[in-house]
Every structure is written in structure tokens, then in C-alpha cells.
N, CA, C and O atoms as a MOPAC input file, in Angstrom:
PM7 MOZYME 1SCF
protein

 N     13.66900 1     8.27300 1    -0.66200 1
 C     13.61300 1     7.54000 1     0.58300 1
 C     14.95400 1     6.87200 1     0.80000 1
 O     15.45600 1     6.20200 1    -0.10300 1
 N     15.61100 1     7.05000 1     2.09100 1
 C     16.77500 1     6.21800 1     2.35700 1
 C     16.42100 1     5.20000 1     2.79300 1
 O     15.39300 1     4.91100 1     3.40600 1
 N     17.65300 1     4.34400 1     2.35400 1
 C     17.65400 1     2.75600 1     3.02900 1
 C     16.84500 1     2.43400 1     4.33900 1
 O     16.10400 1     1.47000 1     4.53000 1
 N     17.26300 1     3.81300 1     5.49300 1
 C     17.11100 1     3.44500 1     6.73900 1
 C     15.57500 1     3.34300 1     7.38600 1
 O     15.07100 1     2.68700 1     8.29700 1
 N     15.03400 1     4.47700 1     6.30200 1
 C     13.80100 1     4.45400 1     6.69600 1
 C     12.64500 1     2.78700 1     5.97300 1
 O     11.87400 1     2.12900 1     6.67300 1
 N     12.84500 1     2.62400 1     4.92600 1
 C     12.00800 1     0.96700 1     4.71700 1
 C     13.49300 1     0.05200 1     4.74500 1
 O     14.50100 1     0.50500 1     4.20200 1
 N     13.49100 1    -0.76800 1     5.17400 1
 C     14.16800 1    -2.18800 1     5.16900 1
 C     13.35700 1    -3.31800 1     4.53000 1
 O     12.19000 1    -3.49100 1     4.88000 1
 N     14.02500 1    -4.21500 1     3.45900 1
 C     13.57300 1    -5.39400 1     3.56100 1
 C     13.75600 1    -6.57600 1     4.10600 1
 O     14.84400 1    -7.07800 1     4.38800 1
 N     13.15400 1    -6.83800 1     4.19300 1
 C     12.90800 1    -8.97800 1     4.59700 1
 C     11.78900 1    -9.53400 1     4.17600 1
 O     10.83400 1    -8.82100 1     3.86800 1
 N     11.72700 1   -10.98000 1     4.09300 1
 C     11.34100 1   -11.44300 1     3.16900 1
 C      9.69900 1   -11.11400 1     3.39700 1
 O      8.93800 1   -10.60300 1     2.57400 1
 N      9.39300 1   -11.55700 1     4.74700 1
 C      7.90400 1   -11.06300 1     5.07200 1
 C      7.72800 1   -10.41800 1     6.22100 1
 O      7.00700 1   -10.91500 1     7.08500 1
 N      8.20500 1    -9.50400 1     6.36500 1
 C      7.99700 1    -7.99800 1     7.11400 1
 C      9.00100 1    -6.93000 1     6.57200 1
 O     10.08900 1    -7.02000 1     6.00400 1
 N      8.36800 1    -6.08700 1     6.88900 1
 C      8.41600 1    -4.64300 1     6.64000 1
 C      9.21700 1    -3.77600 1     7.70500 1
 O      8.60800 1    -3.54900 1     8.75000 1
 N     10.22200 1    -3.37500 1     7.60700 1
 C     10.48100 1    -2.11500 1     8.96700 1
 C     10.44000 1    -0.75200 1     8.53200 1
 O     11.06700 1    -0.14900 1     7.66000 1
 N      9.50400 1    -0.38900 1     9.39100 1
 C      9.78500 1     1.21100 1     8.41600 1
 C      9.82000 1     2.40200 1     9.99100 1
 O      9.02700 1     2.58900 1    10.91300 1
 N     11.03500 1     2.92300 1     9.66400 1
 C     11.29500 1     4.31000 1    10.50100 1
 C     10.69500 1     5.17700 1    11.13200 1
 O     11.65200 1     5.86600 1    11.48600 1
 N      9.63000 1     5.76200 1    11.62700 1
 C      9.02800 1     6.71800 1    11.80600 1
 C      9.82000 1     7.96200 1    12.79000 1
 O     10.93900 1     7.66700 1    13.20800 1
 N      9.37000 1     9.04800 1    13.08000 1
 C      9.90800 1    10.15000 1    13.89900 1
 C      9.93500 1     9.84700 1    15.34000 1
 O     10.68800 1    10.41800 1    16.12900 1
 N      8.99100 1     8.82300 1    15.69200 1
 C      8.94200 1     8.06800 1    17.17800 1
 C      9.24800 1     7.05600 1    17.16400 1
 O      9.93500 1     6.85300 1    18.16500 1
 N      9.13200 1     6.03600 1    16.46400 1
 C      9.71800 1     4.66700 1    16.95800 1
 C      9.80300 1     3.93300 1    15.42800 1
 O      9.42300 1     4.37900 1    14.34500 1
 N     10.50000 1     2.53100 1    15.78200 1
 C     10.90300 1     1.68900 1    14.77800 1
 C      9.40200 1     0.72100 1    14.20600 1
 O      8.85800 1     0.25900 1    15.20900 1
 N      9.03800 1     0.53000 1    13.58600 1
 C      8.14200 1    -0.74000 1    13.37800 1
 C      8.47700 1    -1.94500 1    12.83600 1
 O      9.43700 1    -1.95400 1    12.06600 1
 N      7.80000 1    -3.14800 1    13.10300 1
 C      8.10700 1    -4.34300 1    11.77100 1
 C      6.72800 1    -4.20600 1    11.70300 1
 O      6.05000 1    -3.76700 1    12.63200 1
 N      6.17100 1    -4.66900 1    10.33600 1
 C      5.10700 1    -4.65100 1     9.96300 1
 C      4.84100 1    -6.03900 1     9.16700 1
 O      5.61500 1    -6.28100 1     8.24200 1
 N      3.93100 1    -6.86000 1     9.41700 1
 C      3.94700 1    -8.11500 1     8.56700 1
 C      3.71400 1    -7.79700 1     7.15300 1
 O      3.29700 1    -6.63900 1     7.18000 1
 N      3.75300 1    -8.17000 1     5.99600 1
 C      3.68100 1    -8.17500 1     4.81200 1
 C      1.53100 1    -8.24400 1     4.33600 1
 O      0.79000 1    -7.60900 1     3.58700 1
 N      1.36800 1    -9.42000 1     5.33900 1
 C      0.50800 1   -10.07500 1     5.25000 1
 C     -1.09100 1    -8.75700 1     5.72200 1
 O     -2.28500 1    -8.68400 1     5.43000 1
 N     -0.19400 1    -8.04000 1     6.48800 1
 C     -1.05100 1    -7.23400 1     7.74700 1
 C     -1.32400 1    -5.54700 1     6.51300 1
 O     -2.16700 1    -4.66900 1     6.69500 1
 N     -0.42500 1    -5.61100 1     5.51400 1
 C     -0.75200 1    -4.31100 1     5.16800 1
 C     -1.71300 1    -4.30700 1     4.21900 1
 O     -1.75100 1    -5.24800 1     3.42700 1
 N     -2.69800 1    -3.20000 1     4.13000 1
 C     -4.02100 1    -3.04300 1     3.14800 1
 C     -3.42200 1    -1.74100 1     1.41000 1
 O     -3.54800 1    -1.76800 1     0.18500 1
 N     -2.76200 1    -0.77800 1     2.52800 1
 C     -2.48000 1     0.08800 1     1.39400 1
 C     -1.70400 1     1.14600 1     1.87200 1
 O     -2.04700 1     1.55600 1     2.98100 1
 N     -0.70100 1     1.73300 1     1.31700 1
 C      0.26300 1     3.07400 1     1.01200 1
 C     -0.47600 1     4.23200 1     0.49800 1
 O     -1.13100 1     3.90200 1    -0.49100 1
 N     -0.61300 1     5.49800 1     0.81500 1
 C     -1.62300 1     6.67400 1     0.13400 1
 C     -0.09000 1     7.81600 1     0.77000 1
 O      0.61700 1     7.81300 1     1.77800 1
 N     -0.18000 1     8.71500 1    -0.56600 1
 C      0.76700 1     9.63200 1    -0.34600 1
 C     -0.20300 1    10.13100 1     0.53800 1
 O     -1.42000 1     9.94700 1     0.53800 1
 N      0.88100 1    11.13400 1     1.68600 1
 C      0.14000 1    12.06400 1     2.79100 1
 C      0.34500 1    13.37900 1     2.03700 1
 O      1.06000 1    13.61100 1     1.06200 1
 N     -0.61100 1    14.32500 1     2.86300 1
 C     -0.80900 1    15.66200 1     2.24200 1
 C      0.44400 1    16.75400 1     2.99600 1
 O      0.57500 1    17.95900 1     2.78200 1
 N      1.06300 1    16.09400 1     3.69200 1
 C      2.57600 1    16.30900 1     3.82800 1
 C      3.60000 1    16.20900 1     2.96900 1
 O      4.11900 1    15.09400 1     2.91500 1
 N      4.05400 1    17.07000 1     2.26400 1
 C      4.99200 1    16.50600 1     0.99300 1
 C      6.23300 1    15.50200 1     1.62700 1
 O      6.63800 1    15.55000 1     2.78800 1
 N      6.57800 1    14.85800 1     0.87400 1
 C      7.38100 1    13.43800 1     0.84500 1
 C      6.88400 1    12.59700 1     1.62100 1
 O      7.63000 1    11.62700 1     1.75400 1
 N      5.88300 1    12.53100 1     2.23800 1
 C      5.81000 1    11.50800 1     3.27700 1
 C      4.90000 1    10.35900 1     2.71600 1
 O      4.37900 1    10.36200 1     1.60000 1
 N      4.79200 1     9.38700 1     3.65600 1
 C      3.53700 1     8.21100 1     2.92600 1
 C      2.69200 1     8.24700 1     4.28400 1
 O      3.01300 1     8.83900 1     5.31400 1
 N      1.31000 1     7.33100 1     4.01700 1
 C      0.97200 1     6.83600 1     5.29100 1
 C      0.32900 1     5.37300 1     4.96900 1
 O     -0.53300 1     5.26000 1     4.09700 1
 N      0.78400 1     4.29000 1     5.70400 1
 C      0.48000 1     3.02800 1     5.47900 1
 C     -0.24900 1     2.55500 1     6.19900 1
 O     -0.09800 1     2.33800 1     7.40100 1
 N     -1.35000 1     2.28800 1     5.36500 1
 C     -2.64400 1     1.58500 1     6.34700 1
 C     -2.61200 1     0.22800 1     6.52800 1
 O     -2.12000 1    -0.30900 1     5.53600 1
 N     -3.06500 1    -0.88200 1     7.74000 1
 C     -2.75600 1    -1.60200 1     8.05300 1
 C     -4.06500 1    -2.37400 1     8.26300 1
 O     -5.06500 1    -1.68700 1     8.05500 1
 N     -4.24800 1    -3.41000 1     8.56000 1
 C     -5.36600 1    -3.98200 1     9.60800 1
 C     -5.64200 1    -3.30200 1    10.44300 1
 O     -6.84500 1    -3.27400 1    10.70000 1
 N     -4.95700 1    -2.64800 1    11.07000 1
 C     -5.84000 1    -2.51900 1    12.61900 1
 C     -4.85700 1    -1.10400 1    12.98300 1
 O     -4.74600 1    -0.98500 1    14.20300 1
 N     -4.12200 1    -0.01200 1    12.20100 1
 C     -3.21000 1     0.93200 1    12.96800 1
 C     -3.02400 1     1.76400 1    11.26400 1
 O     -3.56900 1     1.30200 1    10.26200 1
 N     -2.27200 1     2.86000 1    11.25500 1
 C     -1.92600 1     3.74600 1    10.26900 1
 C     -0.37300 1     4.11300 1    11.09700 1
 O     -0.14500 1     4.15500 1    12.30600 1
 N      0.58400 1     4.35900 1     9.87800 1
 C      1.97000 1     4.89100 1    10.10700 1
 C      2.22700 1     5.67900 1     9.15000 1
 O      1.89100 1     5.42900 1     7.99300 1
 N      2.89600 1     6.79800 1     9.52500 1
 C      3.19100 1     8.19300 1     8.76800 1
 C      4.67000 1     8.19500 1     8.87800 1
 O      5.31800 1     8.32800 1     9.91600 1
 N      5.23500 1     7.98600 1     7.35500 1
 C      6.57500 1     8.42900 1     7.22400 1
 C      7.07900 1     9.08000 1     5.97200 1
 O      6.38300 1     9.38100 1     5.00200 1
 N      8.33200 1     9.25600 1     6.10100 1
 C      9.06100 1     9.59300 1     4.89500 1
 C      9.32600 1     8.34700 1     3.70900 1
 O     10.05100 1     7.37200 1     3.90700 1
 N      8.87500 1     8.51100 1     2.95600 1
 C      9.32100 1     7.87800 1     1.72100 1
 C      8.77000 1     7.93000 1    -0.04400 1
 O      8.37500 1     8.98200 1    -0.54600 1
 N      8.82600 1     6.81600 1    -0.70000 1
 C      8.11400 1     7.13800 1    -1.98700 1
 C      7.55400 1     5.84700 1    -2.48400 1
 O      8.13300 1     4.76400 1    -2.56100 1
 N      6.11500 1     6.20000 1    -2.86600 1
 C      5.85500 1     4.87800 1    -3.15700 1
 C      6.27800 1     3.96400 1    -4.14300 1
 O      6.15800 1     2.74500 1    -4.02400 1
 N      6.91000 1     4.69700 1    -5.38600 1
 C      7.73300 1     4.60300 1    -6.60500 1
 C      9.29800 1     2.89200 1    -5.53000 1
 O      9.37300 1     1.66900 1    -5.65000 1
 N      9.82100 1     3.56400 1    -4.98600 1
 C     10.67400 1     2.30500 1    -4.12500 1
 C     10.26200 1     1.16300 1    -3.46000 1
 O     10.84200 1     0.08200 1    -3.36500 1
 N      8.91400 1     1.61500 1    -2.89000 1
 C      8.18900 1     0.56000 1    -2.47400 1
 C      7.92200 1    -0.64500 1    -3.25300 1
 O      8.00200 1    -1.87300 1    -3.29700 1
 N      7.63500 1     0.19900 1    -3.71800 1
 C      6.68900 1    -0.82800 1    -5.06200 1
 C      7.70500 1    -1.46600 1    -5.92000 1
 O      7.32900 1    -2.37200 1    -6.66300 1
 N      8.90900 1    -1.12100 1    -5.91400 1
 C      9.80000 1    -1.35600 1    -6.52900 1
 C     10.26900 1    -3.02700 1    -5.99400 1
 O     10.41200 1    -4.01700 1    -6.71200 1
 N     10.42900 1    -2.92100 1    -4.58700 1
 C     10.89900 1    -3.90200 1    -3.68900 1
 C      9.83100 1    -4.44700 1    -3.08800 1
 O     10.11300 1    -4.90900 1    -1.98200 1
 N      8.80500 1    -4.55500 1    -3.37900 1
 C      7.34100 1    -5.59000 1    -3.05500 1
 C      6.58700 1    -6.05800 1    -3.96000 1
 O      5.81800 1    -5.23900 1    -4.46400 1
 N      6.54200 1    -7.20600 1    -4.37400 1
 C      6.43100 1    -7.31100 1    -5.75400 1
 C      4.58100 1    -7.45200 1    -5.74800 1
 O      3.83300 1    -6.91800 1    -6.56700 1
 N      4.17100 1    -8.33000 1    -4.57200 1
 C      2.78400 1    -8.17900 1    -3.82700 1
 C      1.89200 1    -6.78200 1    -3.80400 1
 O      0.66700 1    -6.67100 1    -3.83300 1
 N      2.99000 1    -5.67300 1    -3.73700 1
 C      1.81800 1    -4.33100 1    -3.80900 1
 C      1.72200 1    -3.72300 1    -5.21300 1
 O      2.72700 1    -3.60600 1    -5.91400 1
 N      0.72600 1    -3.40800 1    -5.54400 1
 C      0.26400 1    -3.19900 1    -6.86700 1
 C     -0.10900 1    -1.39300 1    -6.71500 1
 O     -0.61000 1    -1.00700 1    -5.65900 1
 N      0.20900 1    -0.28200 1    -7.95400 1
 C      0.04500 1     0.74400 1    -7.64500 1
 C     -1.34600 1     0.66800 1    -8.56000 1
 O     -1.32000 1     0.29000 1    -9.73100 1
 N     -2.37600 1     1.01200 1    -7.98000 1
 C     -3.39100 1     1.63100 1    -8.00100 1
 C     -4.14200 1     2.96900 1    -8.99600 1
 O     -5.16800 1     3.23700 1    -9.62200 1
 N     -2.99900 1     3.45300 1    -8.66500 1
 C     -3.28800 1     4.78400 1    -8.12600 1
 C     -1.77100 1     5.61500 1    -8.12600 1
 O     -0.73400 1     5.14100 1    -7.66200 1
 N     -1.93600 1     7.22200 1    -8.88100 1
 C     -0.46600 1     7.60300 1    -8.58200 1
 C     -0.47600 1     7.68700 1    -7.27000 1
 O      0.62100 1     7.22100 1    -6.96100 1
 N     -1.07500 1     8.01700 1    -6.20600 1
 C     -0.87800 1     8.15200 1    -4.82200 1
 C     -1.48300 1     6.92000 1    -3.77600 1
 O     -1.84800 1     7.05300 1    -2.60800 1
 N     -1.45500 1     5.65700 1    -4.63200 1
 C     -2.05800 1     4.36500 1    -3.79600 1
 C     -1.48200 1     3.22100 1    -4.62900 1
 O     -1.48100 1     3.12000 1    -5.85600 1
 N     -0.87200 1     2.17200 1    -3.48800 1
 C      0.00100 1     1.12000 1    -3.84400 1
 C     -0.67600 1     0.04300 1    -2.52400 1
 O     -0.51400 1     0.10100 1    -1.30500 1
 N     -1.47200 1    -0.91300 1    -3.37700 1
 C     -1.93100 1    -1.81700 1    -2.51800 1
 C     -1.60000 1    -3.25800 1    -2.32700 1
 O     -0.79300 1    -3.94800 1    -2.95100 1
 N     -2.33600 1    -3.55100 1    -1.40200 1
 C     -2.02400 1    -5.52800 1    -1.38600 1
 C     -3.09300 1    -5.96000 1    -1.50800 1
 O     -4.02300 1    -5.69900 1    -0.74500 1
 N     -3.17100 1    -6.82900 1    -2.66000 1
 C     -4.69200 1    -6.69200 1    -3.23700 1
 C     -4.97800 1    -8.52200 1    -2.43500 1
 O     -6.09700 1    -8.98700 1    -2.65500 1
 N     -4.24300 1    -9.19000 1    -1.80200 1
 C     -4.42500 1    -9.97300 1    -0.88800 1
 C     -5.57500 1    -9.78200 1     0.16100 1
 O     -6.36700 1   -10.66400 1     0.49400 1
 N     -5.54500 1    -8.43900 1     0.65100 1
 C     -6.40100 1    -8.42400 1     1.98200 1
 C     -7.52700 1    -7.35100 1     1.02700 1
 O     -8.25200 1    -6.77100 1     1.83600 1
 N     -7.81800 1    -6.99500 1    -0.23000 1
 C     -8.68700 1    -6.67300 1    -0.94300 1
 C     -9.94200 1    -7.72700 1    -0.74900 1
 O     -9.89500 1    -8.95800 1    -0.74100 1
 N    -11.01600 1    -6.90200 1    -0.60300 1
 C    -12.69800 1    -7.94500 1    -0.63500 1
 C    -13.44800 1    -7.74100 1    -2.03700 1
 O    -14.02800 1    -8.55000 1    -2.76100 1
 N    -13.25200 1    -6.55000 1    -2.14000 1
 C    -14.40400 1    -5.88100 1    -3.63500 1
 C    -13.55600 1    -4.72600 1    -4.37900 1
 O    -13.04200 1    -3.70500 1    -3.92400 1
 N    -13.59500 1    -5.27500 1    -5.73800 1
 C    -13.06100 1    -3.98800 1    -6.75900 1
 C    -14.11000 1    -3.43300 1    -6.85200 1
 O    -15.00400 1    -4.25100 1    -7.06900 1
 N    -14.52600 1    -2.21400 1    -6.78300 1
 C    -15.64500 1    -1.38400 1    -7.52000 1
 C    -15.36000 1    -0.54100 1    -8.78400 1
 O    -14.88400 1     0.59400 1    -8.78900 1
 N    -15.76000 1    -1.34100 1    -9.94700 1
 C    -15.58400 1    -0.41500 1   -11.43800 1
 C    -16.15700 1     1.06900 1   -11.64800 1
 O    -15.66400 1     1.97400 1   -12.32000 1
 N    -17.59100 1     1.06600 1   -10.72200 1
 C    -18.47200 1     2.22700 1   -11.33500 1
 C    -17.66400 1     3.52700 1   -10.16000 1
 O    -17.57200 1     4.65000 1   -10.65700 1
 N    -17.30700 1     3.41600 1    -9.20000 1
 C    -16.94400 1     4.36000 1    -8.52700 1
 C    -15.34000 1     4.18000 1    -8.23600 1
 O    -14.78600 1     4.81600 1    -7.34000 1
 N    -14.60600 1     3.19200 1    -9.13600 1
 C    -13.18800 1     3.21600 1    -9.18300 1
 C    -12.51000 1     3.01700 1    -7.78900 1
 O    -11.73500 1     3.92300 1    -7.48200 1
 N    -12.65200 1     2.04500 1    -6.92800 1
 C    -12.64700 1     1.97100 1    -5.33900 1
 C    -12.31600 1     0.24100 1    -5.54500 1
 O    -12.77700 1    -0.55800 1    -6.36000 1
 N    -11.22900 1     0.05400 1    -4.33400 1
 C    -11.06600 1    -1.02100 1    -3.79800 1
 C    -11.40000 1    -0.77100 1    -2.12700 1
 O    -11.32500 1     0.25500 1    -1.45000 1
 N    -11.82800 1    -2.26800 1    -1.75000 1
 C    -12.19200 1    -2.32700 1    -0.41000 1
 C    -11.91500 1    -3.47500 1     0.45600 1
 O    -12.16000 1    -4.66600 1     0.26800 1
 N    -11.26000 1    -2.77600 1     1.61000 1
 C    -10.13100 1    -3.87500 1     2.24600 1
 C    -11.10800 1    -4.60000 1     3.20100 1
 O    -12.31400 1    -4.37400 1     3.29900 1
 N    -10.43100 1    -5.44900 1     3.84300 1
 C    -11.14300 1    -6.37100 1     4.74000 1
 C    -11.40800 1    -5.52100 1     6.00100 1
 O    -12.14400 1    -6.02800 1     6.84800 1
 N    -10.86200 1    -4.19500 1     6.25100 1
 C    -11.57700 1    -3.66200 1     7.97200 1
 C    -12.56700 1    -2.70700 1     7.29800 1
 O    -13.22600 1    -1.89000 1     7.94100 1
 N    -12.63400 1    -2.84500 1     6.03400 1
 C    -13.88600 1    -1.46500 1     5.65600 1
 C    -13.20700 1    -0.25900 1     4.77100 1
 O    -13.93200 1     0.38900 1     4.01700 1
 N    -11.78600 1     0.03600 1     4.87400 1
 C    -11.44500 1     0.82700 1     4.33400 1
 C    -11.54500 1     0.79800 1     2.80100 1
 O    -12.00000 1    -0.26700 1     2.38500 1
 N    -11.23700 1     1.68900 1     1.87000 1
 C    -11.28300 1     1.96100 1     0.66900 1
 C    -10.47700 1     2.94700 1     0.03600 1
 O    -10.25100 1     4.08800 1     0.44200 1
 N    -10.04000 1     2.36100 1    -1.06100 1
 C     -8.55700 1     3.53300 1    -1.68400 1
 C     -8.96200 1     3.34000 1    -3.51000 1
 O     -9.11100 1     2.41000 1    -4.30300 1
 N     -9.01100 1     4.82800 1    -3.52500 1
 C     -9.07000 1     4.61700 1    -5.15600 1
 C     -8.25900 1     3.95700 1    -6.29200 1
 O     -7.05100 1     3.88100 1    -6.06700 1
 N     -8.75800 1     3.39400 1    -7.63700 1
 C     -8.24400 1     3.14600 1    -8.55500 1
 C     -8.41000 1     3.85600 1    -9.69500 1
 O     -9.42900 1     4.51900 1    -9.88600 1
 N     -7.43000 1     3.78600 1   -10.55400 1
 C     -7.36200 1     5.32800 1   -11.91100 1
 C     -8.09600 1     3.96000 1   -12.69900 1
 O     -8.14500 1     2.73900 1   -12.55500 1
 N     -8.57500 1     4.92700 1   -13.53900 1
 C     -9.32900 1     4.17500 1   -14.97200 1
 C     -8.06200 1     3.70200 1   -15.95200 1
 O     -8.25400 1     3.07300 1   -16.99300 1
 N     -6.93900 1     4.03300 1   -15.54400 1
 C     -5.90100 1     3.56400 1   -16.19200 1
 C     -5.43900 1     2.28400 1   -15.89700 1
 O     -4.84200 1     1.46800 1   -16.59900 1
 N     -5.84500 1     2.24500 1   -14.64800 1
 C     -4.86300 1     0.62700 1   -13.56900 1
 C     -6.26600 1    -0.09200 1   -13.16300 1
 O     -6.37500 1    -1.11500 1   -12.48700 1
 N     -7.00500 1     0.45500 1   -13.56700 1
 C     -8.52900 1    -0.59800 1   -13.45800 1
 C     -7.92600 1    -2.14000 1   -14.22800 1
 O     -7.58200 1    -3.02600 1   -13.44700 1
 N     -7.82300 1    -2.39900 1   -15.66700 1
 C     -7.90400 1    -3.68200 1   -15.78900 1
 C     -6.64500 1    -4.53000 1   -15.66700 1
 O     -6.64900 1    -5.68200 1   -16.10100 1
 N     -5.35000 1    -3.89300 1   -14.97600 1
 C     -4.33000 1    -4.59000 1   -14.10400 1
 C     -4.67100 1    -5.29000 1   -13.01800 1
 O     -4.42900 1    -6.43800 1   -12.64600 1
 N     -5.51800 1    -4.03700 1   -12.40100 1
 C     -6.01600 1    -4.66000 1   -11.12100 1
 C     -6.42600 1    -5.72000 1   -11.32700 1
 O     -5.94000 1    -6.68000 1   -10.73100 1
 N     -7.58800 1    -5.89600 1   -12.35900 1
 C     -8.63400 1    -6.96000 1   -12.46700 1
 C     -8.02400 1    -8.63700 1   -12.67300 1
 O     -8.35300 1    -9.71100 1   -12.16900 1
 N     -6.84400 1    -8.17200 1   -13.80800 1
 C     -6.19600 1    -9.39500 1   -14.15400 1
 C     -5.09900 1    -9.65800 1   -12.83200 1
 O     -4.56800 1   -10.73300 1   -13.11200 1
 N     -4.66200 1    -9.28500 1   -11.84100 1
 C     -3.85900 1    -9.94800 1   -11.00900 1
 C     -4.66800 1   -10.15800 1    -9.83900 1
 O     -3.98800 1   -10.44700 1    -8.85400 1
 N     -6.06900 1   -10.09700 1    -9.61200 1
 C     -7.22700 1   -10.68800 1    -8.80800 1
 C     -7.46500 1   -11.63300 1    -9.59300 1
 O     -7.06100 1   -12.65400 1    -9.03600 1
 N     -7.89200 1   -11.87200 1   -10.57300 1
 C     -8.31100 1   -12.91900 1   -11.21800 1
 C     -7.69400 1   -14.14900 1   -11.12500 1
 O     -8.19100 1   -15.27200 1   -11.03500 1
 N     -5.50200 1   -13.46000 1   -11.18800 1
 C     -4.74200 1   -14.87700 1   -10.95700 1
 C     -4.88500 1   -15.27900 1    -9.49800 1
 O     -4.34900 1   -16.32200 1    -9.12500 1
 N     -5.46200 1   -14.64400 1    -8.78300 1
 C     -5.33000 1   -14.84000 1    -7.36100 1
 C     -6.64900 1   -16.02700 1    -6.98200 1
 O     -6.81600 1   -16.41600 1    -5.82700 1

């Protein structure tokens, strides 16, 4: 992923797309899921989804708030409501849900807990 496409600041997000520019609040995002488009991501939000180029490996690098999940899911466990252990699932505040590996299950657990 190049520079141009994610930018930081301290609490928003800009990220590039093929049509237009976004800022995205920090606060507003639920989760990152690789797309079935190779290189691309798609970032789910409160209330919208955005499809771009990048990697979640950088993301995550430069947000210290999103937690990877998942090799193909990097979340904000802020706007998280319910971990589910038996079916390996987190669930955001509009309803959505993104898996967790049995590997990053008790990370998850301990940085909800500090929360």
C-alpha cells in the first residue's frame, strides 16, 4: 500500500478510493476484511463500506486501536458489543459480525477486558 492511498492523523483516517477521497473518523470504523479482489481491503464502518487498495499488515501497523483478528480481519474492538467463543465471531454495534481465529481468541479477550 502507498502512502497516498491511507494517510494518518491523529483521529481520522483518509483513505483513496478509485472515485473519491474519504476522511473517516477513527471512532466510526467497526472492521477491515481482505476483499476477494486481490490486494484490495474493504472497510466497514457504522453506517457505509469502502473498497480499496491496501494491506492490512500497514494498517495495523499505524493504528494502534485496531486489533487483527483474523489473518483477513483487523478490528476496533471499541464499537465491538459481543465476543462469541463457541462460533469464533465478534459483533459490532449495527449488527455486523467478523470472525476470530482460535489463535487471537484470548488477545481479543484480554484487550476487552482492559477496556
Amino acid at each position: 500500500m502507498s502512502n497516498q492511498n491511507v494517510k494518518d492523523n491523529s483521529d481520522m483516517m483518509f483513505i483513496s478510493t478509485k472515485f473519491k477521497d474519504i476522511y473517516v473518523p477513527l471512532d466510526e470504523i467497526l472492521y477491515f476484511e481482505t476483499s476477494p479482489q486481490p490486494h484490495r481491503l474493504i472497510l466497514n464502518t457504522s453506517t457505509d463500506q469502502f473498497e480499496f487498495y491496501g494491506r492490512l499488515s500497514e494498517i495495523e501497523e499505524k493504528y494502534d486501536q485496531l486489533i487483527r483478528s483474523h489473518k483477513s480481519f483487523l478490528v476496533n474492538l471499541s464499537n465491538a458489543i459481543e465476543l462469541n467463543k463457541s462460533n469464533l465471531s465478534i459483533k459490532f454495534i449495527n449488527g455486523c459480525e467478523c470472525y476470530v481465529s482460535r489463535r487471537k481468541i484470548k488477545k481479543i479477550q484480554s484487550v476487552i477486558s482492559r477496556n
